[in-house]
C-alpha positions in Angstrom: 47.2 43.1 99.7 46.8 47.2 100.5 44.5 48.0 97.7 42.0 50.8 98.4 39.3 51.4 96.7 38.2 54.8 96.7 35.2 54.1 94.4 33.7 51.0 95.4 30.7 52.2 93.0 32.8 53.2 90.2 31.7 52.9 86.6 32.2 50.3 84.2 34.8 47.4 83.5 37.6 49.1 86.0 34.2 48.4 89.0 34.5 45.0 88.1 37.9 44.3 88.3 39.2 41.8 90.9 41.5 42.0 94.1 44.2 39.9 92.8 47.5 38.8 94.8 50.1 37.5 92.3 51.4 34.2 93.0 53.3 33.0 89.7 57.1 32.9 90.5 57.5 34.5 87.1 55.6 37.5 87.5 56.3 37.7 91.4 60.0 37.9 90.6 59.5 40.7 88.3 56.9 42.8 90.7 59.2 42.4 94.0 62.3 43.9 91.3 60.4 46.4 90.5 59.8 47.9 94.3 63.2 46.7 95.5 65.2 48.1 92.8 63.5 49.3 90.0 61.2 52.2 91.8 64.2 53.2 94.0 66.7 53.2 91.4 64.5 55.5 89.3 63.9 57.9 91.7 67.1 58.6 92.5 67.5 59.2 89.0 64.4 61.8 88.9 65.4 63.2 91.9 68.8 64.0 90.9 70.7 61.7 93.7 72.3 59.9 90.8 74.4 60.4 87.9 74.0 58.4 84.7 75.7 58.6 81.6 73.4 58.7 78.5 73.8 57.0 75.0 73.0 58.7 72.2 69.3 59.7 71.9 67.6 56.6 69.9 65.2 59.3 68.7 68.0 61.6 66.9 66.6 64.5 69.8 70.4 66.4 70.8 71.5 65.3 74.3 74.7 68.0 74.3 72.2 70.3 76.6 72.1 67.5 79.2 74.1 66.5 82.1 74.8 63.1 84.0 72.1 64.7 86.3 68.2 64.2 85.7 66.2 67.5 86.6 62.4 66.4 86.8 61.5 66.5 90.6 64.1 69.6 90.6 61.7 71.2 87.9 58.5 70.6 90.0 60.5 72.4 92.9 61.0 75.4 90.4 57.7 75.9 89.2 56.2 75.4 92.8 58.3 78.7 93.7 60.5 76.6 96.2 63.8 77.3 94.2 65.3 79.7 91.4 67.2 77.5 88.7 66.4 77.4 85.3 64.3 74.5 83.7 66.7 71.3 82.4 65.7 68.3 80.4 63.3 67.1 77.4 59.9 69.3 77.6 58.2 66.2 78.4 60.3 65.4 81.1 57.4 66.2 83.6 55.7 62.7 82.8 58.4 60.1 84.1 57.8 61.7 87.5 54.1 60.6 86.9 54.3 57.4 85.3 57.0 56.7 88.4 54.1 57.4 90.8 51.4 55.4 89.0 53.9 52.4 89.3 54.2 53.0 92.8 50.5 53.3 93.3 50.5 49.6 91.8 53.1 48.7 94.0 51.3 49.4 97.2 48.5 47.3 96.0 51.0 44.4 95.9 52.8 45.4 99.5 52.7 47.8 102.1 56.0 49.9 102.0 55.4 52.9 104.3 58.5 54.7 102.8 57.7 54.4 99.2 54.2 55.5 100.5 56.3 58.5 102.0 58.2 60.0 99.1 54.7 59.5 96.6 52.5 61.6 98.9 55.5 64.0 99.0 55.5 64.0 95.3 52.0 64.4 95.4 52.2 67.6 97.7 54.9 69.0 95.4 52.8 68.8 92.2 49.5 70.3 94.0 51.8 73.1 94.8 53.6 73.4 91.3 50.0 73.4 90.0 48.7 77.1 88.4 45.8 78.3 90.0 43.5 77.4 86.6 44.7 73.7 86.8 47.6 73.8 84.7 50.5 72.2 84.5 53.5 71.6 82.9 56.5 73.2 84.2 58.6 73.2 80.5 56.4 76.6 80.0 55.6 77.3 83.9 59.4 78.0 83.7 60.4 78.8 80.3 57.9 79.6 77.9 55.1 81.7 79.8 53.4 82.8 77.2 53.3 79.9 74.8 50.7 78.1 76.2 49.1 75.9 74.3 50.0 77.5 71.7 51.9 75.1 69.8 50.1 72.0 70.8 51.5 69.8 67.7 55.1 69.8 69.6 54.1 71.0 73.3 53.7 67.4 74.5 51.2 69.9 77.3 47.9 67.8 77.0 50.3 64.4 77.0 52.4 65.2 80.2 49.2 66.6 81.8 47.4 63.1 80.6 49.9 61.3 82.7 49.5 62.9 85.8 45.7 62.1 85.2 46.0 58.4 85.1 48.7 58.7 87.9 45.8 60.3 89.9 43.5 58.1 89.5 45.6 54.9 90.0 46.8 56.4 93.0 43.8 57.6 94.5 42.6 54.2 93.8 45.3 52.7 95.5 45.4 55.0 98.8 42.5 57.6 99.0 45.0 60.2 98.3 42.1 63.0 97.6 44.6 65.6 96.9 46.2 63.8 94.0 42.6 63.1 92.6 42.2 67.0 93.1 44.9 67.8 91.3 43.9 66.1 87.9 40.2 67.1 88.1 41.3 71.1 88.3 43.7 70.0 85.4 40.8 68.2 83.4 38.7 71.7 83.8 41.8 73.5 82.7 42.0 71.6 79.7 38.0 71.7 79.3 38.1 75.1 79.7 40.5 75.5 76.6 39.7 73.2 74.1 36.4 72.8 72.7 34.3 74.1 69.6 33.6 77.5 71.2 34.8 80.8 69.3 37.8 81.7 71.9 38.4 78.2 72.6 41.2 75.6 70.9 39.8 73.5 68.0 42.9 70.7 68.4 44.3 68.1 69.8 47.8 67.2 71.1 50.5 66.1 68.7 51.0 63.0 71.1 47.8 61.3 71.7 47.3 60.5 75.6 44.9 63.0 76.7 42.1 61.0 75.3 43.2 57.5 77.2 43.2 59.7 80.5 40.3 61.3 80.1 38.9 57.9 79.9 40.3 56.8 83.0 39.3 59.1 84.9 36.0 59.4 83.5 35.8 55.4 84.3 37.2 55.5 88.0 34.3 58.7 89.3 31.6 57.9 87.0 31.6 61.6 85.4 30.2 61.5 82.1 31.8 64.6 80.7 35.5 63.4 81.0 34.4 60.6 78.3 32.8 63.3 76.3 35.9 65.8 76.6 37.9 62.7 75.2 35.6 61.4 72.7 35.9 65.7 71.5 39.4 65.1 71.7 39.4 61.8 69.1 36.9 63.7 66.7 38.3 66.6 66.2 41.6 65.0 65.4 42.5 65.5 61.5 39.2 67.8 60.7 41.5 70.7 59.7 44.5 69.3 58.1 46.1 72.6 58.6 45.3 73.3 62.2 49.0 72.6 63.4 50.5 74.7 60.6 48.4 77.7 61.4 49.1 77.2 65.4 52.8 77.0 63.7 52.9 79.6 62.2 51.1 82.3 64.5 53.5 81.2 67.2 56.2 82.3 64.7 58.8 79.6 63.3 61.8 81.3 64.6 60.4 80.3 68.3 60.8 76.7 67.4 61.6 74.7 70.7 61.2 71.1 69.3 62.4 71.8 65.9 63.6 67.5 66.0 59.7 66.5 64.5 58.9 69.6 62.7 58.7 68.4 59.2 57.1 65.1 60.1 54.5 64.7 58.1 50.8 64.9 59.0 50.2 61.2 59.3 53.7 61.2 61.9 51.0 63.0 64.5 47.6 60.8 62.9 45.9 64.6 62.0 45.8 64.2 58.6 42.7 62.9 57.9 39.9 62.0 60.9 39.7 59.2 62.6 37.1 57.7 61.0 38.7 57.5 57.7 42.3 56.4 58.9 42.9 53.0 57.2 46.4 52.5 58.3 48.0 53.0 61.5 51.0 55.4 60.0 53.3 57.6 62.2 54.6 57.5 65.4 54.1 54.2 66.9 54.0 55.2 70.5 51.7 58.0 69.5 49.2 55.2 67.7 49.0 52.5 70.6 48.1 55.5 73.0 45.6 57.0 70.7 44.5 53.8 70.4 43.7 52.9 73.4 41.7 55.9 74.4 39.8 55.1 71.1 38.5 51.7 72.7 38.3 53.1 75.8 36.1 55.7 75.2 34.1 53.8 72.2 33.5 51.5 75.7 32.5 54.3 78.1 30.1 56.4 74.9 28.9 53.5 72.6 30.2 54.7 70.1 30.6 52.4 67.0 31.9 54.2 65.0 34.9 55.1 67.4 35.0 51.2 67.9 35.1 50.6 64.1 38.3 52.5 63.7 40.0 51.3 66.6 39.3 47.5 65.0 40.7 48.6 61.6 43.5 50.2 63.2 43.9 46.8 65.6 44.3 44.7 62.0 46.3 47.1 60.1 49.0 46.7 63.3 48.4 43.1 64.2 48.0 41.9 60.5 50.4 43.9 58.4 53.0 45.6 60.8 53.8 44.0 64.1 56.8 41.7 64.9 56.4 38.6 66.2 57.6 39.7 69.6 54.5 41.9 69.2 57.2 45.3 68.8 56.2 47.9 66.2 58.1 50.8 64.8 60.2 49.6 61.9 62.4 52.8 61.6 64.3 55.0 63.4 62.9 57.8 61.5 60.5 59.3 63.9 60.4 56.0 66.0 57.6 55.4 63.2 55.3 52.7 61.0 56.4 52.3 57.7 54.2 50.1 55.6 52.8 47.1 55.1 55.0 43.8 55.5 58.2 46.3 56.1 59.6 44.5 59.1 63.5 44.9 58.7 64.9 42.8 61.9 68.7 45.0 62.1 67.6 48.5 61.8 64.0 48.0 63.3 63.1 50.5 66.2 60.3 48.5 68.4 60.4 51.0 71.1 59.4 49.7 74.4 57.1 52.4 75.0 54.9 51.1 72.1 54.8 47.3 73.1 53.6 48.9 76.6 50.9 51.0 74.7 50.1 47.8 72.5 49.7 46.1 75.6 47.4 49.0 76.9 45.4 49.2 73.9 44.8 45.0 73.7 43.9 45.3 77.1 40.6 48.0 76.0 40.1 46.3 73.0 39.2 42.7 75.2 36.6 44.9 77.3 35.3 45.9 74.6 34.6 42.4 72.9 35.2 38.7 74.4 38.1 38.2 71.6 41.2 35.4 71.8 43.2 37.4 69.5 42.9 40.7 71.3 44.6 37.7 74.4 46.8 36.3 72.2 48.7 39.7 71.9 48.5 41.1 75.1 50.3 37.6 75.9 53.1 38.2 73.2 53.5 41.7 74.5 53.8 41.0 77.8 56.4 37.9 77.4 58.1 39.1 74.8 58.1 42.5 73.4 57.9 44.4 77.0 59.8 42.5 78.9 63.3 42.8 76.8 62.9 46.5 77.4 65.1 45.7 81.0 67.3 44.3 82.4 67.2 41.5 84.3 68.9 43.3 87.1 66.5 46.4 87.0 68.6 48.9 86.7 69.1 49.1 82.8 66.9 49.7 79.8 66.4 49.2 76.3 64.9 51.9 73.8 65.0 50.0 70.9 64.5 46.5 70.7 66.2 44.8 68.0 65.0 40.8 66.4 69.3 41.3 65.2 72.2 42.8 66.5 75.9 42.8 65.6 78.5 45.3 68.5 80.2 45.9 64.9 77.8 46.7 63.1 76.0 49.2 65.9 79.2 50.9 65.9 80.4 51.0 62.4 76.7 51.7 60.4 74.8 55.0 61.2 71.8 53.6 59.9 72.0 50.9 63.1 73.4 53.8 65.4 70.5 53.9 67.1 70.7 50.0 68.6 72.7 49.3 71.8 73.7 45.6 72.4 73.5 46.2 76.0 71.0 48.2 77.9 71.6 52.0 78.9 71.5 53.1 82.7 68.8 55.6 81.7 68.0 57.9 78.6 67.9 62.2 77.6 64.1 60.6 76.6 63.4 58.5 79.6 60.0 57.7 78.7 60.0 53.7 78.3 62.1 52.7 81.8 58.8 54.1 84.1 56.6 53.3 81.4 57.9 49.6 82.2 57.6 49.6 86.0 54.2 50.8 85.9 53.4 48.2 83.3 54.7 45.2 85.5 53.3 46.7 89.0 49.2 47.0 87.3 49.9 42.8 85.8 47.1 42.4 88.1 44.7 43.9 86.1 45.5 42.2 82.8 44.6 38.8 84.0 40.7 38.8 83.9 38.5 41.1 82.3 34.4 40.9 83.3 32.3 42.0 80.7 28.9 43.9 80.7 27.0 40.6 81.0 29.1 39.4 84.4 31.4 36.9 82.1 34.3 36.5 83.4 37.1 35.9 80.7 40.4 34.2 82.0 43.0 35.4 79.4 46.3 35.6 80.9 47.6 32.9 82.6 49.4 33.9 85.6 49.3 32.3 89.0 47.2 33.9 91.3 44.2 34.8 94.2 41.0 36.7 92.9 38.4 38.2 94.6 35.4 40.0 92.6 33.2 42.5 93.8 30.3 40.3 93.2 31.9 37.8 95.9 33.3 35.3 93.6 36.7 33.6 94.0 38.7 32.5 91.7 43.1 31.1 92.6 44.8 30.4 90.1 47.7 27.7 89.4 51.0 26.6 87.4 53.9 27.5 86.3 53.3 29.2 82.9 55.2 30.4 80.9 57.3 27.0 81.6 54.7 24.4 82.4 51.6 24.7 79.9 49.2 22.9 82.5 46.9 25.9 84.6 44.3 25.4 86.9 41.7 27.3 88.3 39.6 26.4 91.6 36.0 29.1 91.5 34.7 29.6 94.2 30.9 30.8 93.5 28.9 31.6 97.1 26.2 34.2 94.7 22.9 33.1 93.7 23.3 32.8 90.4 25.5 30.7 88.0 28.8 32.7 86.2 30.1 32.4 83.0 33.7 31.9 82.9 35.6 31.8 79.2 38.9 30.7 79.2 41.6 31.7 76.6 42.8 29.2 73.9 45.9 30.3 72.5 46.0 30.6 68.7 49.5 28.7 69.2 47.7 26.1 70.6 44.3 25.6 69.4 44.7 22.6 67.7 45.9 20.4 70.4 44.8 21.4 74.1 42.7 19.7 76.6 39.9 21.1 78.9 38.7 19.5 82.1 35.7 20.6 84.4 35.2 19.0 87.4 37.5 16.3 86.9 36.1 15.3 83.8 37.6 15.9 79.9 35.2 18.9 78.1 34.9 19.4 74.8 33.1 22.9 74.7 32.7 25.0 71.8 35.5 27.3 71.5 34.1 30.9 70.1 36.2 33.8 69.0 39.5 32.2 70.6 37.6 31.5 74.3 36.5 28.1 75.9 33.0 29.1 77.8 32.0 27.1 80.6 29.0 27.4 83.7 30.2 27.6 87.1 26.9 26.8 89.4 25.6 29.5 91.9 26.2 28.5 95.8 29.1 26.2 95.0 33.0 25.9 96.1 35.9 24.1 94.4 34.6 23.9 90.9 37.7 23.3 89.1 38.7 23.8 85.6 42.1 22.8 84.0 43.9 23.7 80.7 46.4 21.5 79.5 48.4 23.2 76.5 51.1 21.9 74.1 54.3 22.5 75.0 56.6 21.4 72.3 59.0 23.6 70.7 57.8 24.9 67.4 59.2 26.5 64.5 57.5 29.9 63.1 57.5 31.5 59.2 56.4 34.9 58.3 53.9 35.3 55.8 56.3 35.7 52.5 54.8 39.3 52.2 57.8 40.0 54.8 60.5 40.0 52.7 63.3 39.8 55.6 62.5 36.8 56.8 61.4 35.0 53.7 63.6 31.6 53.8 63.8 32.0 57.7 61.8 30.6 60.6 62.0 31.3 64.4 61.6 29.6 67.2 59.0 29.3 69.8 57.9 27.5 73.2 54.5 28.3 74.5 54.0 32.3 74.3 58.1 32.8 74.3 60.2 33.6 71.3 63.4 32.6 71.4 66.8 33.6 70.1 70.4 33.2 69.7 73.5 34.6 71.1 76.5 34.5 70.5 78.0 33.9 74.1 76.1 30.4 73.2 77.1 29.9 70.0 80.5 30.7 67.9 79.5 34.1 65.7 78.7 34.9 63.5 75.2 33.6 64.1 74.2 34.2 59.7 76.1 31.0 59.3 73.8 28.5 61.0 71.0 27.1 59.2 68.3 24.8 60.8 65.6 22.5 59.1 62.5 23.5 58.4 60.8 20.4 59.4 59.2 19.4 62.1 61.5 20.3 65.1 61.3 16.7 66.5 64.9 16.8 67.5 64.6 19.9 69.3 65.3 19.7 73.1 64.2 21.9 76.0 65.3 22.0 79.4 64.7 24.2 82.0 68.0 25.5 83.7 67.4 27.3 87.1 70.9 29.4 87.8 70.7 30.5 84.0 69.1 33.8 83.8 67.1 33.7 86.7 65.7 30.6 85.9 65.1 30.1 82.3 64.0 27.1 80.1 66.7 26.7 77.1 65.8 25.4 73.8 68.4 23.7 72.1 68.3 22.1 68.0 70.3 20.8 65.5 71.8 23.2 62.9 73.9 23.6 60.3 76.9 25.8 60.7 79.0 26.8 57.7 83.0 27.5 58.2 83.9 31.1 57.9 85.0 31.8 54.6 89.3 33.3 55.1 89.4 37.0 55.9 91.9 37.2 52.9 89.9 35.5 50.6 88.1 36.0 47.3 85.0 38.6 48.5 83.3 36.7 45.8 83.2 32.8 44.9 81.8 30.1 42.5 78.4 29.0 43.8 80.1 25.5 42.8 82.0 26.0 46.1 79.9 25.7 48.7 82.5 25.9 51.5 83.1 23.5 54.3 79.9 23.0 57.0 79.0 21.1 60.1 76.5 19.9 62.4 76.5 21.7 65.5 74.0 21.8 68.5 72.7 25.6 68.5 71.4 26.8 71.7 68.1 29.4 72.2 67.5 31.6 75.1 64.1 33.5 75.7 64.3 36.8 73.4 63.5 38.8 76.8 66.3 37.4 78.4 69.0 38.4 75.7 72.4 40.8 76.2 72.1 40.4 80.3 75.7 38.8 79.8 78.6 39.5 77.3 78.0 42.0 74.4 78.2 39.7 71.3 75.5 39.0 68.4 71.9 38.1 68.6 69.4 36.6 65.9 65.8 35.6 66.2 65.0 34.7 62.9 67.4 31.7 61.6 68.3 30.3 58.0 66.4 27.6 57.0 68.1 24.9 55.9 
């Protein structure tokens, strides 16, 4: 491991984090695609060195004004004064350059790659260089629109692309020492502090697109400088005070100068300003814009104490987790501003589940556990990282999915504009490239979403992925299996302090009611609280062992009956995976096949090692009923109930799906 860390001292739950080496051949796989192919692939994208062709936006945003060539590092180069051109791509586009380098300052945690090293402190010298004077940056306006800054902050995206390179920064810095890069975000933080605030001449907003507030609370965390949580707790506050604040901006920047005129007449709750934050009851809008605003609301609660901050990000928390998540942990249920609809409106064909917002859910469950020792806040994080993230590429690492379906049909994709929007095979890249970087940093940080230490010195074991820890308080902690296949972990603690530790381990909901905990060789039977099993490791010892042992067998899963999509369907599961159907498995079209609702005794599971790369299968008995003729009657006696047959129907992982030929693909299955 080449981890670096620039502030041993630190401040907070980010001080206490462990020097972790991954060691699951699930997750190892995943990290080594990522800086093999992954990081490379997308920088020759940024950097212009490749074409790609893109589908049409999944956001509705017009792609006509792009070409086969990306333009982001090309627009750093422009607004650093190195070249004349004028600026190409999405306003935004400035923050998949950043969210590119905070994977790769992951990456060289997990290896030492001196050329990868090469190209991010290059990148870093080109952004200290495209970087104003007064700290800001954002080269849509350093190029275009001069005098339009912030000055239209509901639609500028400034304060989110700015937020990016902030937790970039910070995760690089962490990860080399690179000072300059650190530099760079704290002249952009006083920038931004300079600007917005409750004085007469100053800004009395926030951004349309939460993210600011999240970074602010990173890099508050990472130097210990109490005014970057304040500046973000500001930034939460003043969110939804004045209703009107973006119409005003709006309108004193003049309509007729509308460069974003796509989300214009979302509205209110689309950008969460129309009320504050401590009377939102529902998380409505955007979904990306939620999880991120989220996040920086737990964060910061964290960093401030503030409970009333921490109320609303728990109400928020239930209103997704409760009322409007899939159970792949996506969220978004239309197309329509990549948004929340309302409660129990989970439609499976024409759903959006953007990747970006299972990353930010995955983001925001992460905070929320730091905040409070919580199973449930695991038990998602775990969905969302299995599941709902996961799908968003390829297994190949070199295509992406915007939109992640629970049903798709090639015909219907093609032939209904209302399911325009879903691919049934993944893109090379996107006009709104936010989710394939978002991705790869996601997968390169995994290390730091398998433990969490709380204020007390607990340590909570809550993802269960193979691997070597070592704390800052000296304790060591390896842990083994081969989860998400094999349901048995272990971990050996090694405790050379003075004192004894509290270590929690997770009890997945899924498998509360039948798992086994050993300690020291012998059977345990400790109280489980809030979803964690708690048990003493003794001070000055070595090799005090603790094993999980979790229940394996296929299940099958309901919806509550609220979810009128799914009512008189189930889905399948094994361990923390969803599975699903395809139809290179199974003769289309996958609505005919019905399964029992009982208890899926007859189910099978094997794990096949060439399949996928290296997947366990789940197969079941099912009913299939005969196509009806094409020339037939389009409607029948319900006398005639056509001709069926038993049939063996075969389940692959949902994350694995449309990696071979285009055809259907169902998760949720008749019940027979």
């Amino acid at each position: 491991m080449n981890a670096t860390n620039a502030n041993p001292e630190g401040a907070g739950t980010e001080a206490r984090l462990p020097d972790v080496e991954i060691t699951s051949a699930f997750w190892r796989r995943y990290i080594d695609l990522v800086i093999d192919k992954v990081l490379p692939y997308q920088w020759s994208v940024l950097n212009g060195e490749r074409e790609v062709d893109l589908p049409p936006d999944p956001g509705g945003n017009p792609v006509d004004a792009y070409d086969k060539l990306n333009h982001s590092i090309r627009n750093l180069r422009v607004a650093a004064g190195e070249e004349d051109a004028p600026f190409r791509g999405m306003p935004f586009q400035d923050s998949d350059v950043y969210k590119w380098l905070e994977a790769v300052a992951y990456a060289l945690h997990h290896r030492s790659d001196p050329e990868l090293r090469r190209l991010a402190d290059g990148v870093v010298d080109l952004i200290a260089r495209a970087q104003r004077e007064d700290g800001y940056l954002d080269t849509f306006f350093q190029i275009k629109e001069h005098d339009r800054v912030f000055k239209r902050i509901q639609q500028s995206h400034e304060l989110y692309v700015m937020g990016h390179y902030i937790e970039a920064a910070v995760a690089y810095w962490q990860a080399t020492g690179n000072e300059k890069a650190l530099g760079v975000a704290k002249r952009m933080a006083a920038c931004i502090e300079e600007n917005f605030g409750d004085g007469e001449t100053q800004i009395h907003g926030a951004d349309g697109h939460p993210e600011i507030e999240l970074a602010l609370a990173c890099l508050a965390e990472a130097t210990g400088e109490e005014r970057y949580a304040a500046m973000g707790r500001w930034f939460l506050n003043v969110r939804g005070q004045d209703p009107d604040f973006y119409d005003e901006q709006n309108r004193a920047d003049g309509w007729d100068r509308d460069f974003f005129a796509v989300i214009r007449d979302f509205p209110r709750t689309y950008y969460q300003a129309a009320e504050p934050i401590a009377d939102q009851r529902d998380a409505d809008g955007h979904a990306v814009r939620v999880t991120y605003l989220c996040t920086g609301l737990a964060h910061i609660a964290r960093l401030t104490g503030d409970a009333s901050l921490a109320e609303s990000a728990e109400r928020l928390w239930d209103s997704i987790v409760r009322r409007r998540m899939y159970i792949t942990g996506q969220i978004g249920s239309t197309h329509v501003g990549e948004s929340f609809t309302y409660d129990y409106d989970l439609p499976n064909d024409t759903m959006y589940g953007e990747t970006c917002a299972s990353v930010g859910m995955s983001f925001f469950a992460r905070q929320m556990l730091a905040m409070k020792a919580r199973g449930e806040y695991g038990d998602v994080l775990e969905k969302e990282l299995f599941n709902g993230t996961l799908a968003g590429m390829s297994l190949d690492g070199t295509h992406f999915y915007y939109v992640n379906p629970l049903e798709a049909d090639p015909a219907a994709c093609k032939g209904t504009p209302d399911k325009g929007h879903v691919l049934t095979h993944r893109a090379g890249w996107f006009a709104c490239a936010c989710c394939p970087a978002n991705l790869a940093r996601l997968i390169t940080s995994i290390d730091r979403y398998i433990y969490t230490v709380m204020a007390d010195g607990t340590i909570l074991a809550h993802q269960f992925i193979a691997s070597k820890a070592v704390f800052p308080s000296g304790v060591r902690i390896e842990q083994a299996g081969d989860y998400p296949w094999d349901g048995v972990i272990t971990w050996r603690v090694d405790n050379p302090t003075d004192r004894a530790v509290r270590f929690g381990v997770r009890i997945p909901a899924w498998s509360a009611d039948s798992f086994e905990l050993h300690v020291d060789g012998g059977q345990a039977r400790p109280d489980v609280v809030d979803g964690f099993a708690y048990v003493e490791v003794p001070a000055g010892g070595e090799g005090f062992e603790v094993r999980l042992d979790l229940n394996m067998a296929v299940r099958l899963v309901r919806s509550s009956n609220r979810v009128r999509e799914d009512a008189g369907k189930v889905a399948v599961m094994r361990g923390p995976l969803v599975y699903c159907a395809e139809e290179c498995d199974n003769a289309g079209p996958l609505w005919l096949y019905s399964v029992s609702g009982a208890a899926p005794t007859e189910a099978g599971y094997r794990f096949e090692p060439d399949l996928l790369g290296g997947v366990g299968v789940v197969t079941k008995v099912a009913i299939r009923a005969q196509e009806d003729p094409k020339d037939g009657p389009l409607y029948l006696s319900a006398e005639d109930r056509g001709i069926s047959e038993l049939v063996e129907l075969r389940m692959v992982p949902y994350y694995t799906w449309a990696n071979r030929d285009d055809g259907q693909m169902t998760v949720w299955l008749n019940r027979s």
